[in-house]
TORTI-779673 format. One record per residue: residue in three letters; x, y, z of N, C-alpha, C, O in turn. Coordinates in steps of 0.2 Angstrom, whole numbers, padded with zeros to 4 digits, always signed. Layout:
REM residues N
AlaXYZXYZXYZXYZ...
REM end
This chain:
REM residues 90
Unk-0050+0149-0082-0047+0142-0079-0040+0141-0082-0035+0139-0079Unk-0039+0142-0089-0031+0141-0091-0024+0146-0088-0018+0144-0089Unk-0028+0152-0085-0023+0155-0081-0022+0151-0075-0018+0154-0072Unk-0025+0146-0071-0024+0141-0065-0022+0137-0066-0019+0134-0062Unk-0021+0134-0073-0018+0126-0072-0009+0131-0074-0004+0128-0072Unk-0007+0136-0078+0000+0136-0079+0005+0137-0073+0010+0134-0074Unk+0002+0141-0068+0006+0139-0061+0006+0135-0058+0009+0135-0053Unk+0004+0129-0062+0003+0122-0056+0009+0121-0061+0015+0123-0060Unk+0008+0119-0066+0013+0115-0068+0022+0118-0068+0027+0114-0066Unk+0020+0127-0070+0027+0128-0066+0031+0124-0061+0036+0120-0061Unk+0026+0126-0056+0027+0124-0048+0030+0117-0047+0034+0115-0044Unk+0026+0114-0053+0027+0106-0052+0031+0104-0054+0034+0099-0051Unk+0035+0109-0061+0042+0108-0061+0048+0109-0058+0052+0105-0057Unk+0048+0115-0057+0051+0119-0050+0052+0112-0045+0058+0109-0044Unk+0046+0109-0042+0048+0106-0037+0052+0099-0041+0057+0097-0037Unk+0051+0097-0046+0054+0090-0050+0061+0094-0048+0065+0093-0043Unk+0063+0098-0053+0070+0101-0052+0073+0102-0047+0079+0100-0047Unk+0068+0104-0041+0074+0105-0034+0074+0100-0029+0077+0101-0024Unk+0069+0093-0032+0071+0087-0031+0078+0085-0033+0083+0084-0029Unk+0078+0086-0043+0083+0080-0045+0089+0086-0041+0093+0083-0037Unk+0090+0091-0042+0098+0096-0041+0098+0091-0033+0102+0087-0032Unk+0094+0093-0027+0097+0089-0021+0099+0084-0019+0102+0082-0015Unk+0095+0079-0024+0096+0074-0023+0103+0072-0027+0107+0068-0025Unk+0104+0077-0033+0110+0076-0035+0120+0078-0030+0126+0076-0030Unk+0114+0082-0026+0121+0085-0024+0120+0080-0017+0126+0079-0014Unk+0117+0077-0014+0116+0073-0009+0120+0064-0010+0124+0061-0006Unk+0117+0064-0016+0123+0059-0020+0129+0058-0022+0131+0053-0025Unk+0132+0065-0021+0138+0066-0024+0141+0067-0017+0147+0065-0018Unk+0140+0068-0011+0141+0067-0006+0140+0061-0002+0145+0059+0002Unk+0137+0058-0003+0136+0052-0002+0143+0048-0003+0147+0046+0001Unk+0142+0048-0009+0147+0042-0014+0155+0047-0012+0160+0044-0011Unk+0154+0054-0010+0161+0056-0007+0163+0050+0001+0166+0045+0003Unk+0160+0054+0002+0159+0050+0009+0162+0044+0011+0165+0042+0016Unk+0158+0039+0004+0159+0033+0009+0167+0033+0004+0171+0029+0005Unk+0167+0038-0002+0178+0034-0005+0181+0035+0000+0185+0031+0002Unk+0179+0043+0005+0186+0044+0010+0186+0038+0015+0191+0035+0017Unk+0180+0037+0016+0178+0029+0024+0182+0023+0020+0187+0021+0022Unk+0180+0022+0015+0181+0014+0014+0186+0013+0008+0189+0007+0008Unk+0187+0020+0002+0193+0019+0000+0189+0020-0008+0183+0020-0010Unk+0195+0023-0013+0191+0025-0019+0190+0019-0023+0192+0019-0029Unk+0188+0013-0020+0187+0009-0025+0180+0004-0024+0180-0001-0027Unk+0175+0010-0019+0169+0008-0020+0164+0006-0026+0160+0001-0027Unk+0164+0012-0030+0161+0010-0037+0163+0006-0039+0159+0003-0042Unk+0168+0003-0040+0170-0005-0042+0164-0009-0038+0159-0012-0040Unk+0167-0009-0032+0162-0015-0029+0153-0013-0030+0149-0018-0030Unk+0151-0008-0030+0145-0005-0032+0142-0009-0040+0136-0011-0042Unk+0148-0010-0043+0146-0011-0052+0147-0019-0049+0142-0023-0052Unk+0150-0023-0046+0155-0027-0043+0146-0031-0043+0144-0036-0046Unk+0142-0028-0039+0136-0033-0037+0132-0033-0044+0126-0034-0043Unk+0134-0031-0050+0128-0030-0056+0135-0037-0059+0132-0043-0061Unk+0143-0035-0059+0145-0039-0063+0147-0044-0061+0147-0050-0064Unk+0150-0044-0056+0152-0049-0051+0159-0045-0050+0160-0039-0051Unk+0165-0052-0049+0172-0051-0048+0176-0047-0054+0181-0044-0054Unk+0174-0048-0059+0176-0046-0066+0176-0038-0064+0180-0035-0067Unk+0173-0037-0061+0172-0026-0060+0179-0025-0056+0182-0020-0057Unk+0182-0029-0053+0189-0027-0049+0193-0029-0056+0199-0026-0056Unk+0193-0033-0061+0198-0030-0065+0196-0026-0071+0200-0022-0075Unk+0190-0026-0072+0189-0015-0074+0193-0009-0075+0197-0008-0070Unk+0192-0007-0079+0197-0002-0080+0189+0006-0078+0185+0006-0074Unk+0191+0012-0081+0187+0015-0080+0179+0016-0083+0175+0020-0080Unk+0178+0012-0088+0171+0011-0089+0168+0007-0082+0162+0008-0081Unk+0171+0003-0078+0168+0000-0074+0167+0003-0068+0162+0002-0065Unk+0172+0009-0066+0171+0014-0061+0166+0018-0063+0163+0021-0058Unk+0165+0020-0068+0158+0023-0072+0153+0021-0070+0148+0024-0069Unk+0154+0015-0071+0148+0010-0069+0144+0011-0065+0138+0011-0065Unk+0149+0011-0059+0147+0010-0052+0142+0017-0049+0138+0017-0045Unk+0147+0022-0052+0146+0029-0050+0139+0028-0052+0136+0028-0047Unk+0136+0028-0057+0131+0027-0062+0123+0023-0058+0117+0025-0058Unk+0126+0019-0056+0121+0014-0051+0120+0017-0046+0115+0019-0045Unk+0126+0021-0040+0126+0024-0035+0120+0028-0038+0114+0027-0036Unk+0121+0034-0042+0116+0037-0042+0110+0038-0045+0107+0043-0044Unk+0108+0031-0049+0103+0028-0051+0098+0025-0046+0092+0026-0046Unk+0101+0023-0042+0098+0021-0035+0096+0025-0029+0092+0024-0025Unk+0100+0031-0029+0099+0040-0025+0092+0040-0027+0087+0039-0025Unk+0094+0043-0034+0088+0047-0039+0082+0045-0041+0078+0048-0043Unk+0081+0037-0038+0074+0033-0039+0070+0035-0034+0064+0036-0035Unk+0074+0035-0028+0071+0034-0020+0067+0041-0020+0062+0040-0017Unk+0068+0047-0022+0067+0051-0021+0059+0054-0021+0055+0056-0017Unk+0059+0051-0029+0055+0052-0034+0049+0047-0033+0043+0049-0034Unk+0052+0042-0030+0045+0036-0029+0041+0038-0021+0035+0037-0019Unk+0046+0040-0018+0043+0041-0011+0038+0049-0010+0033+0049-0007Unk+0041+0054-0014+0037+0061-0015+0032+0060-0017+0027+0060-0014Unk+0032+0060-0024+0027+0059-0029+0021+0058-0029+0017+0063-0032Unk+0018+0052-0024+0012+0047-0022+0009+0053-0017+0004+0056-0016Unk+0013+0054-0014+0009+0059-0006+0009+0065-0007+0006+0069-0003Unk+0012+0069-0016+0010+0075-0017+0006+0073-0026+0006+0076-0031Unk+0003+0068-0024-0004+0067-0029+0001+0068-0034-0002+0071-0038Unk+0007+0068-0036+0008+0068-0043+0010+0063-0047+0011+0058-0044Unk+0010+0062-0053+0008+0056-0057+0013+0057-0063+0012+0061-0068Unk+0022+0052-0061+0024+0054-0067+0027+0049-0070+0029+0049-0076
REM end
């Protein structure tokens, strides 16, 4: 029986891993996307709804910021929607 449970877990990392890499590169697309549409000053307004108007006179921790939530908010969806329907528990 201990030779069956180590390919699960493999496997289950494998799939964690090729969750976070796509969704990493999905996100980094994403947040491309909308700089070229709407202008590179969306991460402001991104950090702008944690901090308010104060994010527009931010320097680059603020742009950080924002970058930071975009992708915190990508990287949650993923994980909470797979998980549950693939019995996994993390």
């Amino acid at each position: 029986m201990s030779g069956d449970s180590a390919p699960r877990a493999s496997g289950k990392r494998n799939a964690i891993l090729a969750i976070a890499v796509g969704g990493g590169i999905a996100g980094t697309l994403d947040l491309l996307q909308a700089c070229i549409l709407f202008g590179w000053d969306i991460p402001l307004v991104i950090a702008g709804g944690l901090l308010g108007r104060q994010a527009f006179q931010g320097g680059a921790g603020t742009y950080v910021l924002g970058v930071f939530l975009t992708s915190l908010s990508l990287a949650r969806q993923p994980l909470s929607t797979i998980s549950p329907a693939a019995g996994w528990s993390l």
